[in-house]
N, C-alpha and C positions, 0 to 999 in steps of 0.2 A: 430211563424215563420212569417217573413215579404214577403218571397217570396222565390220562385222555377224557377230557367228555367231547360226546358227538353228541349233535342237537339232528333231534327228529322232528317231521311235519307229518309223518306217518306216510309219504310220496310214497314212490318207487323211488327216485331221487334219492329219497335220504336212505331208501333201505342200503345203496351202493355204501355211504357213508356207516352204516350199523357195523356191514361184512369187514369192510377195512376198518374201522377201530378195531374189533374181536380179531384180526389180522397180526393187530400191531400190539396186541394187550398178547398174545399168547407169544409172542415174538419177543417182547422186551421184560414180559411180567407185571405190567403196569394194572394199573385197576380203569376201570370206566365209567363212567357215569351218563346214563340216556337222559337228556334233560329237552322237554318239550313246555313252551311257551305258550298260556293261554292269555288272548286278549285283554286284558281289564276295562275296557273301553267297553262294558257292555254289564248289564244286571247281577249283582249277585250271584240269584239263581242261577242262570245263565251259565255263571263262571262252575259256580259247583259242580253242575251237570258236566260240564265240559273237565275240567279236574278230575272226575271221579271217573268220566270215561276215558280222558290218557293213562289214568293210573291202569286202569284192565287192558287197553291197546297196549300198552310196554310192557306190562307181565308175560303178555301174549308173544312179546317180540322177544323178548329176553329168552324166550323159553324155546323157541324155534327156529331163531338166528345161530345156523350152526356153529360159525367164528367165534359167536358169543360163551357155547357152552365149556365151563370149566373153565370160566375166566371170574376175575373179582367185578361185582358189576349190579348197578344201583340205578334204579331211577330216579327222577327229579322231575316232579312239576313244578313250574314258578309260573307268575301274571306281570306281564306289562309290554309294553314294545320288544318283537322278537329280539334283536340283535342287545341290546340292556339287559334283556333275561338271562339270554346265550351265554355273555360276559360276565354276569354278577355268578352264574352257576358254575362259570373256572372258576370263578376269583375264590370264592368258594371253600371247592375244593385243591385248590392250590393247584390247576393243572399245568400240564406243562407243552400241552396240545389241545386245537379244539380241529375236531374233523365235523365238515359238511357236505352234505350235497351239493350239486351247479345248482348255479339259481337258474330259474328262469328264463329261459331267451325267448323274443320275440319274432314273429316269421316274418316280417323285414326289416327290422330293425333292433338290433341286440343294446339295452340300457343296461350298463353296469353301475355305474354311479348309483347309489338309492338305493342297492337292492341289502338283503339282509347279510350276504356275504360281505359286499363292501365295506359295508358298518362296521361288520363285527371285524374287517381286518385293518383298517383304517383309523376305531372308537379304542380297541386293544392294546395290551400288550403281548398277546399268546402268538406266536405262530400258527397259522391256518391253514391246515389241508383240505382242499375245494377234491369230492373226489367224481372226478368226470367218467374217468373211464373204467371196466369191467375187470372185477373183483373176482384173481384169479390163483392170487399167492401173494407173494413179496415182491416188490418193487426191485426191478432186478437192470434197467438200463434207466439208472437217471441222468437227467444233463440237467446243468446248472450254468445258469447266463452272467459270466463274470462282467463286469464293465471298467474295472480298476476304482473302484469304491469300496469301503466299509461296509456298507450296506449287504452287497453281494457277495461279501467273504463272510458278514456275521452269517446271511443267509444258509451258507455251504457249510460251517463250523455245527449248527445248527439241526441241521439234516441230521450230519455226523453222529454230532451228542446225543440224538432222541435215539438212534440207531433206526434209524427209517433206510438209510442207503451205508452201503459199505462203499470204503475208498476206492477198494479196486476195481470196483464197477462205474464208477465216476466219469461221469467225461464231459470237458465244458468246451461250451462255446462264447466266442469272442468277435466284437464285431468293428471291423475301423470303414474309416473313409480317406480315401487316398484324397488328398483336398485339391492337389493341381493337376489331376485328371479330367476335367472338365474345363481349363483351359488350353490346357494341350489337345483335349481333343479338337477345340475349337480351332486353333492355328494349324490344323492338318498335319501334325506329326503321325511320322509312319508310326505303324501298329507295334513294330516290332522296340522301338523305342517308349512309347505308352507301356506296351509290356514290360519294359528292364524296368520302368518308375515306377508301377504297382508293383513288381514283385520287389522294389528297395524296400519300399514302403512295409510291406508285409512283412520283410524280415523285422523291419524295425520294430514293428507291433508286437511279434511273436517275443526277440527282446525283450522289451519292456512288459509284457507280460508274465515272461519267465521269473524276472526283478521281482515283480509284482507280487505273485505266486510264493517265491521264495520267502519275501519279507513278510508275507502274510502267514508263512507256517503251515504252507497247502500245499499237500504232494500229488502233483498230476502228471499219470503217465504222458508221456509227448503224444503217442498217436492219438490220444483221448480227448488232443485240444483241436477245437474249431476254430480259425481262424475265416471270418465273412467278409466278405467286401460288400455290407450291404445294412439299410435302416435293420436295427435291431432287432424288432417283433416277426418281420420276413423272415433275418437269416435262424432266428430262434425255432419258430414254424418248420423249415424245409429241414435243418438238424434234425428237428425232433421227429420229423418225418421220415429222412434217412436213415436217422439209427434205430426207429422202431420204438422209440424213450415210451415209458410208461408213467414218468415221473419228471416234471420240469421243477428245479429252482428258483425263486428271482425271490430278490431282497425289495422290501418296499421303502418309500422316503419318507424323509419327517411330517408331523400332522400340523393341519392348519384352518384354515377356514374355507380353503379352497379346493373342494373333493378329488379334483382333477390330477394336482398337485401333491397330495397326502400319499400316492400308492408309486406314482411316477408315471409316465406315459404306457410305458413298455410291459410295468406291473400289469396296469389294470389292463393293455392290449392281452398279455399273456390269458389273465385270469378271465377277459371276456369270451376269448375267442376258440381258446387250445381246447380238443376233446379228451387230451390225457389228465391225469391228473396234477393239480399246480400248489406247490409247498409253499406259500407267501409267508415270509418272517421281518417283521417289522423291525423300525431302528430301533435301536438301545434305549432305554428311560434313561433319565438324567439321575433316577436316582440308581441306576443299575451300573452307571458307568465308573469306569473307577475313577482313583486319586491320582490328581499330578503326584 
């Protein structure tokens, strides 16, 4: 990895996102770039004032973010709609990651759609680490939610490449639905036959996963895979809560006009809801993708 910018709001929030870039920059060698977004939607003056005092706030932080020291690392102020500014400040610098803080949630009801993380991972092409949870070293238990797509393998390839998670610490989870278990329960077959048909089922998935795994060029230990009998975003949650994960995967889907739709269901459940931290890497550009 050549570089990272993390976008600041001067929170606490984004201070989590400052520790882990300086984490991940002493760790791969990459350079960093602080880039905070002032409003343009407001006076001149206004903007100057506000400019000249992120430039003193991030000297401030660059100097006393210890992850940060005796790393290569640069601030950036830009003006316009946060998540445009965010974006134009990789593009930029040609990053090859953008780290932020959680957004926002609300005390009874969590909107993830709209928020400036969405944008910036839904508007992009960078892969985005939202970093949720407590910034203590290197990512050392991640899991990564395969579903038998592109998407979730570029995702994992990904990880890989930046050097954020090593293989042998890898462990994924996989999720099916046994589909004639809800009529058989209906017709009152004994338990013990309902059993022999999920657990056929389950081999068969594990199967077709191993396929899957293999033709994708993915080495994963066997005990390291999760096999769920259960909606997705659930059995992703109770994983990542069993094994302790400090670092979740998921691949998001193609962009559209429809917000809901652009990250995937399970994407944007992950990225609303999980306290750990969630590595979202978007599909391939068309122009990124190769030649027949």
């Amino acid at each position: 990895m050549r570089h990272v910018t993390v976008a600041t709001d001067f929170s606490a929030r984004s201070q989590r996102a400052l520790r882990r870039a300086g984490l991940i920059a002493r760790t791969t060698g990459c350079a960093v770039t602080l880039v905070h977004v002032v409003d343009d939607e407001q006076p001149d003056s206004l903007i100057a004032v506000e400019r000249d005092e992120a430039v003193r706030i991030m000297a401030g932080l660059t100097a006393t973010t210890a992850e940060l020291r005796d790393v290569r690392c640069e601030a950036l102020v830009v003006t316009g709609e946060a998540f445009q500014g965010i974006l134009r400040a990789a593009e930029s610098r040609g990053s090859d990651l953008i780290v932020m803080g959680p957004h926002r949630r609300q005390l009874l009801r969590d909107i993830f759609v709209g928020t400036t993380v969405e944008r910036v991972i839904r508007s992009g092409p960078f892969p985005v680490l939202m970093v949720n949870g407590p910034v203590a070293g290197p990512h050392v238990r991640p899991l990564a939610a395969i579903d038998l797509s592109e998407s979730s393998v570029r995702a994992v390839r990904t990880a890989l490449a930046l050097g954020l998670v090593a293989a042998d610490m890898l462990a994924v989870v996989h999720t099916f639905t046994a589909a004639g278990k809800g009529k058989l329960a209906a017709v009152d077959v004994p338990g013990a036959v309902l059993g022999d048909y999920v657990a056929r089922e389950r081999d068969q998935v594990r199967r077709d996963l191993s396929v899957f795994l293999e033709a994708s060029r993915l080495t994963v230990v066997e005990t390291a895979v999760h096999l769920v009998e259960d909606a997705p975003f659930d059995a992703i949650g109770r994983v990542a809560g069993e094994l302790g994960a400090d670092l979740v995967i998921v691949g998001t889907h193609g962009r559209g006009a429809l917000a809901r739709l652009l990250l995937g269901s399970v994407a944007e459940a992950v990225l609303r809801s999980l306290d750990v931290d969630v590595l979202a890497v978007p599909p391939l550009r068309a122009s990124e993708a190769p030649e027949e």
